[in-house]
C-alpha positions as CSV (number, residue, x, y, z in Angstrom):
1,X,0.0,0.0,0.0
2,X,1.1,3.3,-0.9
3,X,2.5,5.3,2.2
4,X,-0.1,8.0,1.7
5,X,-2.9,5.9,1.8
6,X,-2.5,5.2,5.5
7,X,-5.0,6.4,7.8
8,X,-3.4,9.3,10.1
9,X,-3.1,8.0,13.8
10,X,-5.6,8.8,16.5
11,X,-4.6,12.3,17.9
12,X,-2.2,12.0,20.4
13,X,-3.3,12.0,24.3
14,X,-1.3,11.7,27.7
15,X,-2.2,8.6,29.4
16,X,-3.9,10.0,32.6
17,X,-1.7,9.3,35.8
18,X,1.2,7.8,33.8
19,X,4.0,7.1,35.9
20,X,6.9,9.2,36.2
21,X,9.7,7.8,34.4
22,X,13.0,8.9,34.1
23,X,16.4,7.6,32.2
24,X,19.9,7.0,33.4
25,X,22.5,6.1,30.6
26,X,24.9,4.5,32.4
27,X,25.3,3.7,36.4
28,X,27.7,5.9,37.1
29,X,25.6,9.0,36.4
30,X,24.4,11.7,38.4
31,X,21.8,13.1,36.3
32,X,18.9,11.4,34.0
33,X,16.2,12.7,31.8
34,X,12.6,12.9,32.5
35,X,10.8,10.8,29.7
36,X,7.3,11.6,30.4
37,X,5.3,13.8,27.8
38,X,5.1,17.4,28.8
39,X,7.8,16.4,31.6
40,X,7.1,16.7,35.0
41,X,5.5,19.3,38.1
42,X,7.4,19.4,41.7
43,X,7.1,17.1,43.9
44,X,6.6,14.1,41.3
45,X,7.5,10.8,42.8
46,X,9.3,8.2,41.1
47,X,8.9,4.1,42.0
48,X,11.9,4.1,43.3
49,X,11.0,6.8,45.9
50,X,13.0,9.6,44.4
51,X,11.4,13.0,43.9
52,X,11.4,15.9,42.0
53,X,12.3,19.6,44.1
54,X,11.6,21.4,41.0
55,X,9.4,21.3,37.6
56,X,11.4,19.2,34.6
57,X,10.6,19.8,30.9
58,X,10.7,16.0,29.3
59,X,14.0,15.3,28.4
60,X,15.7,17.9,30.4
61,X,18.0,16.8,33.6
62,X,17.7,15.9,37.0
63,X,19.7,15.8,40.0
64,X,20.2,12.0,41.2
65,X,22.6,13.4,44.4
66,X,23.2,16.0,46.1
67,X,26.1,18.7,43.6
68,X,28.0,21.0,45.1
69,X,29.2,24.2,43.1
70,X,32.3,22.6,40.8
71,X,31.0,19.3,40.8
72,X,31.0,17.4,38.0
73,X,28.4,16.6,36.2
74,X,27.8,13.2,34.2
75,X,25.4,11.4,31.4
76,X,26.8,8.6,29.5
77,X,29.5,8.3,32.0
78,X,31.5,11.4,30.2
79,X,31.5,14.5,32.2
80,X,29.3,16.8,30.0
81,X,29.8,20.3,32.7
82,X,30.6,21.3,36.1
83,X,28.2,22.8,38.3
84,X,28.3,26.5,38.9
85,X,25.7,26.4,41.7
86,X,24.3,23.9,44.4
87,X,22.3,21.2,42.8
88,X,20.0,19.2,45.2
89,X,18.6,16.0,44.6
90,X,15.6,16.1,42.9
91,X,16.4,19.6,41.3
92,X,16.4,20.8,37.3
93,X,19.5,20.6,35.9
94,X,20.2,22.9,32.6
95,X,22.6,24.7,30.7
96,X,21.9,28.1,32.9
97,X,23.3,26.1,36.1
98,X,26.6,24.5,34.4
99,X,29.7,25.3,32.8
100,X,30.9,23.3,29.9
101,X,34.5,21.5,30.0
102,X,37.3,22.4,27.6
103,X,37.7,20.6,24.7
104,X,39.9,17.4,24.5
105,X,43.4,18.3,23.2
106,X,44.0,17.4,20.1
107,X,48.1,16.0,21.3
108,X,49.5,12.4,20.7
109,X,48.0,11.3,24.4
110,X,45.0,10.2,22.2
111,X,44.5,6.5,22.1
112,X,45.4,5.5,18.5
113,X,43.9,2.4,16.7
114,X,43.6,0.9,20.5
115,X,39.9,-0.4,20.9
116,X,39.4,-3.9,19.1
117,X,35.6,-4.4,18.1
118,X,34.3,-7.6,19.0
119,X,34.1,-9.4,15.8
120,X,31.3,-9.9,14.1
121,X,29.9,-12.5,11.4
122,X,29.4,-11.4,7.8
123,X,25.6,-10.6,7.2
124,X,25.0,-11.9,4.2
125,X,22.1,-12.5,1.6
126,X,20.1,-9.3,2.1
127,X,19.8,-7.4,-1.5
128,X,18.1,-4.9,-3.1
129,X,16.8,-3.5,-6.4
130,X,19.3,-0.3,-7.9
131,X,20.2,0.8,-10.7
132,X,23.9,-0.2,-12.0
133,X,26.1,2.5,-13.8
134,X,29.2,2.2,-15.9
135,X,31.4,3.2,-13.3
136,X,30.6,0.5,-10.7
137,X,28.3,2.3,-8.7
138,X,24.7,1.8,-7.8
139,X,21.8,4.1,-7.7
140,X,18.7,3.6,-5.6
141,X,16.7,6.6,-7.8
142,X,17.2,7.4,-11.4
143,X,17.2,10.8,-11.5
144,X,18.6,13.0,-14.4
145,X,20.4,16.5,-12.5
146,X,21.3,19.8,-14.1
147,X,24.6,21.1,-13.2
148,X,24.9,24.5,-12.7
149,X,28.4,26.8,-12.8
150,X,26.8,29.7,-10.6
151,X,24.3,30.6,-9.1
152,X,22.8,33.0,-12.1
153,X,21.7,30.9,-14.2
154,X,19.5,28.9,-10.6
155,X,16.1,31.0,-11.9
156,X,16.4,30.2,-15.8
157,X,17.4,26.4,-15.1
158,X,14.3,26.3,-12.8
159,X,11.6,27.8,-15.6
160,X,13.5,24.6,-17.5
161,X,13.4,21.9,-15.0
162,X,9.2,23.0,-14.5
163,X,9.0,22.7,-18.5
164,X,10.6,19.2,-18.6
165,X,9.1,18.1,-15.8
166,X,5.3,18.7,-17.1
167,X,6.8,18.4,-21.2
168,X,9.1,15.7,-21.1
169,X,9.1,13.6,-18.0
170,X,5.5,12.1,-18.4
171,X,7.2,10.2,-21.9
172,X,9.7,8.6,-19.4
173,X,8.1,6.8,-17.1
174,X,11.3,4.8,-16.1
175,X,13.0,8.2,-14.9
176,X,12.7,9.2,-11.2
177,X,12.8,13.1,-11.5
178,X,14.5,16.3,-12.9
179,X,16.2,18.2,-11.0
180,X,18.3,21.3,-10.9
181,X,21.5,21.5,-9.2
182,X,21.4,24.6,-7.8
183,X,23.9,26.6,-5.3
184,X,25.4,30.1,-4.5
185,X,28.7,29.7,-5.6
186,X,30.6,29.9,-9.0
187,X,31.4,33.5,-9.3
188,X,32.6,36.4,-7.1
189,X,34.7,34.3,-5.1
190,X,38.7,33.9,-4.6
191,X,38.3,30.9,-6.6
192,X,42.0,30.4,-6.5
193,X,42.8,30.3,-3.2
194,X,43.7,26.9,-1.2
195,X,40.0,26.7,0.3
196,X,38.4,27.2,-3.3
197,X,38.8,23.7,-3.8
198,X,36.4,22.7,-1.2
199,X,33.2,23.8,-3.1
200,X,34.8,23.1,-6.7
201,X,35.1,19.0,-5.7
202,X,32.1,19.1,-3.7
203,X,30.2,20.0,-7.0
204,X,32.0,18.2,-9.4
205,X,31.2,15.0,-7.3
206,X,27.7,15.7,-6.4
207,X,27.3,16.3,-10.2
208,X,28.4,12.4,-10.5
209,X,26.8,11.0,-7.9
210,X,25.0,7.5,-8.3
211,X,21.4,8.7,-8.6
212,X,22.4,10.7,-11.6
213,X,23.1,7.5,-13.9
214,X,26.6,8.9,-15.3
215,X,24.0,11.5,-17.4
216,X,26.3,14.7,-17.1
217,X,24.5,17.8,-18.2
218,X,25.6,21.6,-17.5
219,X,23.9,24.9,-17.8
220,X,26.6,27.5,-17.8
221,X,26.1,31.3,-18.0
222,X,29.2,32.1,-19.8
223,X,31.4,34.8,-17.5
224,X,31.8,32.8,-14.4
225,X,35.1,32.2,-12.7
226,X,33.7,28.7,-12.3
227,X,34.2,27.3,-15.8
228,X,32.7,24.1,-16.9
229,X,35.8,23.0,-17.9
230,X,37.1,23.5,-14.4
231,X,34.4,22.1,-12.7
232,X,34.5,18.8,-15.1
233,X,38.0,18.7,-16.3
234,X,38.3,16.3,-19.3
235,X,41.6,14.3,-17.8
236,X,39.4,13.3,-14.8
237,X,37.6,11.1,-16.1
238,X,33.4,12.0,-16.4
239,X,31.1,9.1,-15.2
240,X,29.4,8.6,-18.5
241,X,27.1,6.0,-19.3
242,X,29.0,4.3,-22.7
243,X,27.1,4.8,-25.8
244,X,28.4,2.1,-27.8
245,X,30.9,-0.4,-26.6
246,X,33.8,1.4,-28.7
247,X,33.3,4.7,-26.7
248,X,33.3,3.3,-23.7
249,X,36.7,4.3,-23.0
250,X,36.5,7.5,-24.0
251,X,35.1,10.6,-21.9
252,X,31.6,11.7,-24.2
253,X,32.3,15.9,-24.6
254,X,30.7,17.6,-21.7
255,X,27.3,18.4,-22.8
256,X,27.1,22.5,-22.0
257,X,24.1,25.0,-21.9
258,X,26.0,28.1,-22.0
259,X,23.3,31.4,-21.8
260,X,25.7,33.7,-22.9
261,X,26.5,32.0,-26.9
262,X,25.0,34.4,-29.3
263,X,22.8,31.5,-30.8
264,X,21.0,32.0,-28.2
265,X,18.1,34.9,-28.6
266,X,15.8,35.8,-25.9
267,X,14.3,33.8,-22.6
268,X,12.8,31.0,-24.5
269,X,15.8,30.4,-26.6
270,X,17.3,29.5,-23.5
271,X,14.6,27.4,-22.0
272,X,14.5,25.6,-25.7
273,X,18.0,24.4,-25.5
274,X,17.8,23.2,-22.0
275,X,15.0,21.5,-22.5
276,X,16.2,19.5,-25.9
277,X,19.7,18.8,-24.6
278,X,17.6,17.0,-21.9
279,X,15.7,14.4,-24.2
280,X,18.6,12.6,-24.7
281,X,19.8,12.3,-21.8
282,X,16.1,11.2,-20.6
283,X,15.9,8.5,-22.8
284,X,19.6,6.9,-21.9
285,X,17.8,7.2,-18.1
286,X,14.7,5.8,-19.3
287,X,16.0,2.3,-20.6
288,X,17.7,1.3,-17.4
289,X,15.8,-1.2,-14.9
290,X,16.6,-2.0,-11.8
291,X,18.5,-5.5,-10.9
292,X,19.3,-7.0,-7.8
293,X,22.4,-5.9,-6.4
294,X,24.0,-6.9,-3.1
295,X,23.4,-4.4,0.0
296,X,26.9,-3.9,-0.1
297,X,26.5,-1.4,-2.6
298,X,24.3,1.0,0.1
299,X,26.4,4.1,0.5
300,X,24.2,5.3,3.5
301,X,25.0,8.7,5.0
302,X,23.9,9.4,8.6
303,X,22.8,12.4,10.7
304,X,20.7,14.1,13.0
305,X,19.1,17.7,13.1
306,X,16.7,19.4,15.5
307,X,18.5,16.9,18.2
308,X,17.2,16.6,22.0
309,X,18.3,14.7,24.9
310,X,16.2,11.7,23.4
311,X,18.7,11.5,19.8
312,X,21.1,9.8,22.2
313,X,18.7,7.6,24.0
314,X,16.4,6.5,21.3
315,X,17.1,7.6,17.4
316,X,21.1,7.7,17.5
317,X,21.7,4.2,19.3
318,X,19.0,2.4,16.5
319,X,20.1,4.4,13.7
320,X,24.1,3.1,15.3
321,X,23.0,-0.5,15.8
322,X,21.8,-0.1,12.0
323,X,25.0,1.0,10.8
324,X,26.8,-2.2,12.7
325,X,24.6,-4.2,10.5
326,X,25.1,-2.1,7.2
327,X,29.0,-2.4,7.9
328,X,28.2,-6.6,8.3
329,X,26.7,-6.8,5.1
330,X,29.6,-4.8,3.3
331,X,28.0,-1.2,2.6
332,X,29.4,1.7,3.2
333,X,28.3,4.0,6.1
334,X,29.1,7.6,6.5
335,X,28.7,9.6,10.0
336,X,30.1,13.6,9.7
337,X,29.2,16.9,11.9
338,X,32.5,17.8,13.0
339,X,31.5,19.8,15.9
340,X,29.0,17.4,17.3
341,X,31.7,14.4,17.6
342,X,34.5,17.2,18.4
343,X,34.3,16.0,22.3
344,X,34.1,12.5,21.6
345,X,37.9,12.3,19.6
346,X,39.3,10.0,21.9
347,X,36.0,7.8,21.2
348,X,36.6,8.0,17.5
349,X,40.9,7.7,17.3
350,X,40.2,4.5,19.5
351,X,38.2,3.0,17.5
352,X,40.4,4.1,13.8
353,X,41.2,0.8,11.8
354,X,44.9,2.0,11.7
355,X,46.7,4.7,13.3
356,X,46.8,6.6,10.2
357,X,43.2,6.5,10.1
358,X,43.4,7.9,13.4
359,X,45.9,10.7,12.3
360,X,43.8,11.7,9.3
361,X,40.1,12.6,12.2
362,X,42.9,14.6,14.1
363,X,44.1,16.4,11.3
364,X,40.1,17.1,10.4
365,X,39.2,18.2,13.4
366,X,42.1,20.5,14.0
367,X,41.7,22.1,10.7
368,X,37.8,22.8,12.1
369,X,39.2,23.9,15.2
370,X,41.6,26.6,13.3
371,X,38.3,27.2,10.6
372,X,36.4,28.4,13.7
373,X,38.7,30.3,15.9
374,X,39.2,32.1,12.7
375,X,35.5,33.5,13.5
376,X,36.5,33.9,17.0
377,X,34.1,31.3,17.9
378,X,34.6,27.4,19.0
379,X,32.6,24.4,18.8
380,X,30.3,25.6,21.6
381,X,28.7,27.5,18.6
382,X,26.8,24.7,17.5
383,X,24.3,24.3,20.2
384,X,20.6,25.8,19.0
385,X,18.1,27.0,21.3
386,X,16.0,24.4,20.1
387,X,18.5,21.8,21.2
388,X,18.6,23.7,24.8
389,X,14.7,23.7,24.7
390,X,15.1,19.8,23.9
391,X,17.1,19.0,27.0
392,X,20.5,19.5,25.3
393,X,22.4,21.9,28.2
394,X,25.6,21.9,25.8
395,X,27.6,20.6,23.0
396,X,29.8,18.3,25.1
397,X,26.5,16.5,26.1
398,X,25.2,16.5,22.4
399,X,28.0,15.1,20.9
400,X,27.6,12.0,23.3
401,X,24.4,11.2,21.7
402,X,25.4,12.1,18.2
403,X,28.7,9.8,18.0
404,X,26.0,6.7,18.9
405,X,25.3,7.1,15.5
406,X,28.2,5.4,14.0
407,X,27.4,2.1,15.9
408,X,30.5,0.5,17.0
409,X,32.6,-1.2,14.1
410,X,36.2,0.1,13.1
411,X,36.4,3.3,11.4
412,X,37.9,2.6,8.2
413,X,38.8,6.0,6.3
414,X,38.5,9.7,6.4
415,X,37.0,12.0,4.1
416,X,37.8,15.9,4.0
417,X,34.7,17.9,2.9
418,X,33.7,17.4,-0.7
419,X,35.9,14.5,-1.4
420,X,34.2,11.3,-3.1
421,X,34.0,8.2,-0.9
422,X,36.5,5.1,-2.5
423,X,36.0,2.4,0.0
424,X,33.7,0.6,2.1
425,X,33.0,0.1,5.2
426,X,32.6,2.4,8.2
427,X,33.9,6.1,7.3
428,X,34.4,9.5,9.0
429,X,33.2,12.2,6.5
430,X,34.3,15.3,7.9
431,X,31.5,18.1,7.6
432,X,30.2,21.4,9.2
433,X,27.2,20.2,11.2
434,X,24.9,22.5,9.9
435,X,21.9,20.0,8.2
436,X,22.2,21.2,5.1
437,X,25.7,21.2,4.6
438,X,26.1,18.0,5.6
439,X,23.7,16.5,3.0
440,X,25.3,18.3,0.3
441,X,28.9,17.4,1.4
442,X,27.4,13.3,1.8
443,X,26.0,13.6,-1.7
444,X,29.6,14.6,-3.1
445,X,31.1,11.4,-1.2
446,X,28.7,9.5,-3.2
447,X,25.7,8.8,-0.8
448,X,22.7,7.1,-2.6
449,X,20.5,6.7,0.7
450,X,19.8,9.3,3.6
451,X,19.4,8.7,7.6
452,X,18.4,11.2,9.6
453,X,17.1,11.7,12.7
454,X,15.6,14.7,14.8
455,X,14.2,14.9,18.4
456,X,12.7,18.5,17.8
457,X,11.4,18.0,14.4
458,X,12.6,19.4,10.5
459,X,11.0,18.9,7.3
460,X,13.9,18.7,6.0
461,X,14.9,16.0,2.6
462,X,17.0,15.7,-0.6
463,X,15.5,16.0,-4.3
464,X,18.7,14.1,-4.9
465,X,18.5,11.3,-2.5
466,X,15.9,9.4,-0.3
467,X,15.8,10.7,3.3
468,X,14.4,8.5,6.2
469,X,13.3,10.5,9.0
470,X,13.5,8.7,12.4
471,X,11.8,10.7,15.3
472,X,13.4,10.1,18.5
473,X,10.0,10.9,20.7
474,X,6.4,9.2,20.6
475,X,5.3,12.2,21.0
476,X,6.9,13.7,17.6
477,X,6.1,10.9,15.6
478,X,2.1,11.2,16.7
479,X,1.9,14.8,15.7
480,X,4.2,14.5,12.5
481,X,2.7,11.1,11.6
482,X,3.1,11.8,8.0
483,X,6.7,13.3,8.1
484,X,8.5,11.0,10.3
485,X,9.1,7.2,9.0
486,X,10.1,5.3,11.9
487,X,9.4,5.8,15.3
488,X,12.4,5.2,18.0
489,X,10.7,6.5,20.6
490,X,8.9,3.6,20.8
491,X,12.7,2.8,22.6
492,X,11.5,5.2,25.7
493,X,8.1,4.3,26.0
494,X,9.3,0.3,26.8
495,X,7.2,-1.4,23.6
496,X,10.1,-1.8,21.4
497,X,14.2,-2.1,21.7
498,X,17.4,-0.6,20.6
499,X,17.4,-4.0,18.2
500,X,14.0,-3.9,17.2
501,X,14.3,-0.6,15.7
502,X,17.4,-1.5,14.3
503,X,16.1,-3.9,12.0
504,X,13.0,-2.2,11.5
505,X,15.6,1.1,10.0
506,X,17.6,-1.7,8.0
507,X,15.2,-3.3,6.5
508,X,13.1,0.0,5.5
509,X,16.4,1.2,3.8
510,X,16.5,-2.2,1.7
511,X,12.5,-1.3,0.4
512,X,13.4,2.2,0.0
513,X,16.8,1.7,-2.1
514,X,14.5,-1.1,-4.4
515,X,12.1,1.7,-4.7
516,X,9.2,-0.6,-3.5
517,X,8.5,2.2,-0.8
518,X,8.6,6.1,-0.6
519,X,9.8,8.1,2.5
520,X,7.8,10.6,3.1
521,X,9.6,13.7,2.0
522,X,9.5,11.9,-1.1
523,X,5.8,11.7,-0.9
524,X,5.3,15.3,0.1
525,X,8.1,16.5,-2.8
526,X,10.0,18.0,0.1
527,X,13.4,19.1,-0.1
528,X,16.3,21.1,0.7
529,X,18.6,23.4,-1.4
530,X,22.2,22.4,-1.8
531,X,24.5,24.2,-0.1
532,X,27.9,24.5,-0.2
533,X,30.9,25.0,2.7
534,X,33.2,27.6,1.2
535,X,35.9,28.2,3.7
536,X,37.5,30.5,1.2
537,X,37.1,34.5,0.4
538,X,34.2,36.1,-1.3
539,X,35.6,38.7,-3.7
């Protein structure tokens, strides 16, 4: 049954006189979360006889001891602050009442390549249905994308993409979508200095990412620092789908919509040439079929936005115990957001396949580290107030629950930002945090299916990728029943476990990457713009 043909849940109630519950990561904590909807009033009692001195927001901290001023403070067994005033038991603990630790030094004290995964057995015989391109790679959408060079030709490559989209598309029923690949970059920028390159690869791998089916099509407006040529350079080879067996070998001419060439007389001359240079490249889409591939070939990307204290408890540990299995069955699985696994380094160089591996996340994160001092700001930065509404006191405690994410196999490689993934297994992708940078930068890498989960709640989705949304509250995924696709909270309220919703996740991303079920951004046509992380100068 179609996703959309699903009744919408009953409207969400609070179970009259629910018990209070509340959650404690790990023994040696001194502060837990308050699960209940709507949190909880003073002078709540627990089962186990402890009671609240002050009102709790769900998801927001509570004293289990007595804290003096300076004491520290600890969820998931990491000190996540200190406390800056007396904390008795039973009281609300929150970013206005703690100060955050420094950040971990980035030195050689770091454990490298020291923790040894317990091994696990291969996972084998799960498939799915995706589409094969020359190069290797698999796609899970067939989807023909405009480049663009800069960002003024966006408004005359959308008129285009409408015109094909009502025009064209309806002949090609085996084609997935049209889309534009829009962004803000390509001109007025220092496009020669060292940092240029960042947005330059990102786009000229997002351009040849597996949903695209090798089709390379660009729509230039003539003046641009950002050349074609520069973007697609002829001696790297273009990811084109082989005409005849002969021409295999050979890179096909870039196929260029250039605005400015004097053929080219008014608006509609322009939309004319888009819109024919596209039928070809529609047709080449529209005789591929999906086979059966292995799940090896899932290049899965992970993240979270809109996080609360629940991503860590819920979402982030499924989504993690999801990526174990993905890593079992020989995919490749991407985790990112530089800031929110900053605190966790000695985590992540632990757990590095080789101590180069290891040397490659310091060298990321101090290059961050220099990046944002540059703004006079440091990691502390990335906390919203909708995390700190969510229960989130501070980065330090974020970043706990966003590292769950990447499960617990070896980390195999390191990516720097827009650089195209080239092995499998589990990899560090390193990217701003910011949602939509990070989906853009795990495109470029080569990502052909999207996790991401959020506690507070975000439209947000790819035109170029499927996005499943995993909610981390019951609450969230009542109200947003036709946004969010998998309920973890379901962890919290007791009816379902960290495993359960681990399979559930994996096997959903097998049915969406066969294309035998839509997420529901997909459904809704929701999506985010590309956007691009340019470290360097704007002219």
């Amino acid at each position: 049954m179609d996703r959309m043909d699903t009744p919408p849940p009953p409207r969400a109630e609070r179970a009259p006189g629910k018990q209070p519950l509340y959650i404690r990561m790990h023994a040696n904590d001194n502060v837990a979360i308050v699960a209940n909807d709507g949190g909880l009033p003073v002078g709540a009692a627990f089962a186990d006889g402890f009671q609240l001195t002050q009102a709790v927001p769900q998801g927001h901290k509570v004293a289990l001891s007595d804290l003096a001023p300076g004491d520290a403070i600890r969820r998931y067994n990491v000190v996540i602050g200190f406390a800056e005033v007396a904390l008795p038991r039973g009281s609300w603990v929150n970013e206005r009442v703690m100060r955050m630790p420094p950040a971990p030094e980035l030195d050689d004290q770091l454990p490298m390549a020291t923790a040894r995964a317990q091994a696990a057995p291969p996972l084998e015989g799960y498939t799915f249905e995706g589409y094969r391109n020359a190069d290797g790679s698999i796609g899970t959408r067939n989807i023909l994308a405009i480049t663009t060079t800069v960002q003024c030709v966006a408004g005359v490559v959308e008129v285009a993409v409408a015109r094909i989209k009502a025009q064209l598309l309806p002949r090609y029923p085996n084609v997935d979508d049209v889309v534009g690949l829009e962004h803000t970059y390509g001109c007025g920028v220092a496009i020669d200095a060292p940092d240029a390159e960042i947005p330059i690869r990102t786009l000229r791998n997002i351009s040849r990412n597996p949903n695209f089916g090798g089709e390379v099509m660009v729509v230039s407006l003539g003046c641009e620092k950002l050349q074609p040529e520069r973007l697609l350079p002829r001696e790297a080879p273009l990811v084109a789908m082989p005409r005849t067996a002969a021409a295999s070998a050979v890179p096909e001419p870039l196929d260029v919509v250039c605005l400015q060439d004097a053929e080219h007389v008014g608006f509609m001359s322009m939309i004319d040439a888009i819109v024919e240079q596209a039928r070809g490249h529609l047709e080449r889409l529209n005789a591929r079929r999906r086979e059966t591939v292995p799940a090896s070939e899932l290049v899965v990307g992970v993240q979270c936005g809109g996080s609360d204290a629940f991503s860590g408890v819920t979402a982030n540990p499924a989504v993690g115990f999801a990526t174990d299995l993905l890593v079992r069955a020989g995919a490749s699985v991407m985790f990112s957001e530089v800031t929110e696994v900053r605190d966790g380094i000695d985590q992540l160089t632990a757990r590095a396949s080789t101590p180069d591996v290891a040397q490659a996340m310091v060298a990321q994160m101090a290059w961050y580290d220099a990046y944002l001092a540059r703004g006079r700001v440091d990691r502390s930065a990335n906390t919203t107030p909708g995390n700190k509404k969510g229960g989130l006191s501070n980065i330090v405690e974020k970043a706990m629950g966003s590292i769950i994410k990447s499960g617990s196999q070896p980390i195999s490689g390191v990516l720097a930002p827009g650089e195209k993934l080239a092995r499998k297994g589990l990899v560090y992708a390193a990217t701003p945090a910011s949602d939509f940078i990070c989906g853009t930068l795990q495109l470029a890498a080569g990502m052909n299916l999207h996790i991401f989960t959020t506690g507070r709640g975000t439209p947000y989705g790819l035109a170029e990728c499927p996005v499943i949304k995993v909610a981390t509250r019951s609450d969230l995924a009542r109200r947003w029943h036709d946004l969010m696709d998998v309920n973890a909270g379901r962890i919290a309220d007791g009816e379902a476990s960290v495993e359960d919703i681990g399979w559930e996740l994996f096997h959903l991303m097998l049915d969406v990457a066969s294309g035998r079920r839509k997420t529901w951004a997909e459904q809704w046509k929701l999506h985010n713009a590309l956007v691009l992380f340019n470290p360097a100068p704007v002219t």
